[in-house]
C-alpha positions in Angstrom: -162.8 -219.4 -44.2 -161.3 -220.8 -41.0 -164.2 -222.8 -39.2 -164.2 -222.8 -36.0 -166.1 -224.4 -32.2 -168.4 -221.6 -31.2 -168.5 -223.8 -28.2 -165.1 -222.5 -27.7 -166.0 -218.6 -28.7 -165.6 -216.4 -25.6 -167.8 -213.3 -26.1 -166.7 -210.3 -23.1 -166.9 -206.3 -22.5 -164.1 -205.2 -24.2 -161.4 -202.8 -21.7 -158.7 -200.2 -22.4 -156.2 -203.3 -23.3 -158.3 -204.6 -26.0 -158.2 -200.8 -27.6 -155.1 -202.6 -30.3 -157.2 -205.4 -31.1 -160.2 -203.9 -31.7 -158.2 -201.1 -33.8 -156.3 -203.8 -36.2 -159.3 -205.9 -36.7 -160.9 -202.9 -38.0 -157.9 -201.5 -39.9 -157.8 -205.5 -41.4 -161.7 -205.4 -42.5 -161.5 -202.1 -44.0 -158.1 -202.7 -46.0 -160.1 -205.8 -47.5 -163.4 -204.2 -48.4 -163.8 -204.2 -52.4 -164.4 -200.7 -53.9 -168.1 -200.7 -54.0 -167.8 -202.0 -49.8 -166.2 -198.5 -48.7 -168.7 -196.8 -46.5 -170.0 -200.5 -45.3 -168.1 -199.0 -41.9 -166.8 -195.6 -41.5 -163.8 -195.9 -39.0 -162.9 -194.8 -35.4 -159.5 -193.7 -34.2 -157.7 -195.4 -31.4 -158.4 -192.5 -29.2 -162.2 -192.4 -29.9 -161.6 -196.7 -28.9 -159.9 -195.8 -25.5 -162.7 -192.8 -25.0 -165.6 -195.8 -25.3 -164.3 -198.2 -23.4 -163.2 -196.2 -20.7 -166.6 -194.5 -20.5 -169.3 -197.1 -20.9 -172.1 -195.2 -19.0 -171.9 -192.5 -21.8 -171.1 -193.9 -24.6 -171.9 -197.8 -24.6 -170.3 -201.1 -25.1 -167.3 -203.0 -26.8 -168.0 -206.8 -27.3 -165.2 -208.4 -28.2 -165.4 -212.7 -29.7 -162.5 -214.3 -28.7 -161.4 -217.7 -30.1 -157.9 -219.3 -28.2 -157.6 -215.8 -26.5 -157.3 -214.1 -29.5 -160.2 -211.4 -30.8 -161.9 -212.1 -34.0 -164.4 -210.2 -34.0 -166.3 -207.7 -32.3 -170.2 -205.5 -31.8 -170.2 -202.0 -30.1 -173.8 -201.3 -28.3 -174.4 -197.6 -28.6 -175.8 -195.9 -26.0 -174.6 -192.3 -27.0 -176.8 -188.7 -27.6 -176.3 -189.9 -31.0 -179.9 -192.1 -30.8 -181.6 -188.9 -30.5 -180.8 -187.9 -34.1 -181.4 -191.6 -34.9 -184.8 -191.6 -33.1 -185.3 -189.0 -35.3 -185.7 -191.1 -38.4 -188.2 -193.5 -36.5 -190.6 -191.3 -34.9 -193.2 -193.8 -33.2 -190.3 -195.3 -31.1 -191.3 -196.1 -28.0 -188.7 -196.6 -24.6 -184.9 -196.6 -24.5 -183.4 -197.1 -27.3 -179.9 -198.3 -28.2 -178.2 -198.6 -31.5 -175.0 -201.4 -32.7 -172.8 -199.0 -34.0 -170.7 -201.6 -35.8 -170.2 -205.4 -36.1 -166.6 -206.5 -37.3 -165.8 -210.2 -38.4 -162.0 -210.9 -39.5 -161.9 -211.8 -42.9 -161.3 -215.2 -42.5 -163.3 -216.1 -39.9 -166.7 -214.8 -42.3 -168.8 -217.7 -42.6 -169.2 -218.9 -39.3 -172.1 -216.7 -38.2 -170.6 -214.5 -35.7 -172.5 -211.6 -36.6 -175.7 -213.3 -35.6 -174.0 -214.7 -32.3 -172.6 -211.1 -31.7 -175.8 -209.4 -32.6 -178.0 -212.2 -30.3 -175.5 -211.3 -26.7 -175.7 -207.8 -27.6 -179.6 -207.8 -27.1 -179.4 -209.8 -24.0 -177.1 -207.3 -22.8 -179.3 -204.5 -23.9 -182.1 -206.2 -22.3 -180.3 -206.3 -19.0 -179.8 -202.6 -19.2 -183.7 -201.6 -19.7 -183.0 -201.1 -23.7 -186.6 -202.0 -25.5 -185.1 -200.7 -28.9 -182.3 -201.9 -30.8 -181.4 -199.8 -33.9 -179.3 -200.8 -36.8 -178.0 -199.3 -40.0 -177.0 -201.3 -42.8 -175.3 -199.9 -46.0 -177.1 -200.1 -48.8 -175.1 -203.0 -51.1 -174.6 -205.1 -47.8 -176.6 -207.7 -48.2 -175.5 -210.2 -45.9 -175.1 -207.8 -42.9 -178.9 -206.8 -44.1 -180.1 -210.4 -44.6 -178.6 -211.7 -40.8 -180.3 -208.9 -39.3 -184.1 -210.0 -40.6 -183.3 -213.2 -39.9 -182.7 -212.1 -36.2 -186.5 -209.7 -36.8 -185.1 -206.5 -37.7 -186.9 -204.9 -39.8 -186.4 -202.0 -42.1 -187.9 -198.5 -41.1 -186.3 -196.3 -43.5 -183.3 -194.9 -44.9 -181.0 -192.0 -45.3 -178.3 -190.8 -47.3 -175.0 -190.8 -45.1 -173.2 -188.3 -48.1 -173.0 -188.2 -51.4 -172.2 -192.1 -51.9 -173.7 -193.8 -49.2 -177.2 -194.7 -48.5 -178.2 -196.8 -45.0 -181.2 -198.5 -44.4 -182.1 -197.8 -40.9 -184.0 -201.1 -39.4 -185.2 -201.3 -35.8 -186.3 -204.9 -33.5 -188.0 -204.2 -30.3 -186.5 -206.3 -27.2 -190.0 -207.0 -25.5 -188.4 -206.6 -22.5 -190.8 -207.4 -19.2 
């Protein structure tokens, strides 16, 4: 693990010239997930990248966590029709709802709770936009993307079986927004 200053982290909307980065820092995570990780994160093409970032209003946001101007990490706030099928799972939701659709840590810089810092912007950012509802899935087998996400009071609602492998908890934290 490389420590580092989160003093010095610089956390920002991500635009069509952080569509690489975002794309190799995925391609990175996923080429080091163990066997029994495949399906923590099902991946995006580059093209699906530039179609988010250049079309916030439908589809949400791309956080990216820079350290010495380079991207470590990132958290996508989804704002797509796909929260209707999610809402789905969670009847008794109440408001707008929003869902992170993905939190990526590089390998090496694991350790230094980004996730929670990510996670922690991303509902201030959601709060700004009216969202009283954050969603999150969580792979079943991920315990430390399920244990930093109760820490931050999300809590599980329910599950559902992604195919024939995977299984996600589905956990939800209302924003309490005034």
């Amino acid at each position: 693990m490389t420590k580092i200053d989160l003093h010095k982290l610089e956390i920002r909307i991500c635009n069509s010239s952080d569509v690489k980065d975002i794309y190799n820092i995925q391609e990175e995570v996923i080429n080091n997930f163990v066997t029994d990780e495949k399906g923590y994160f099902l991946p995006f093409t580059e093209e699906a990248y530039f179609r988010i970032v250049n079309n916030p209003l439908k589809d949400g946001e791309k956080y990216g966590a820079f350290y010495d101007n380079k991207m470590i990490a990132w958290i996508f706030l989804s704002i797509s029709d796909r929260m209707e099928q999610i809402k789905s799972f969670i009847p008794d939701i109440k408001g707008k709802c929003a869902d992170i659709d993905g939190v990526i840590v590089l390998p090496k810089y694991r350790g230094n709770g980004l996730q929670k810092v990510l996670v922690k912007y991303l509902e201030e950012k959601a709060k700004e936009k009216g969202i009283c509802n954050i969603v999150a899935e969580v792979t079943f087998g991920n315990k430390y993307s399920l244990n930093n996400l109760q820490d931050l009071g999300y809590e599980i609602k329910t599950w559902y079986q992604k195919d024939e492998k995977i299984k996600r908890h589905i956990l939800l934290k209302s924003l309490n927004i005034e």
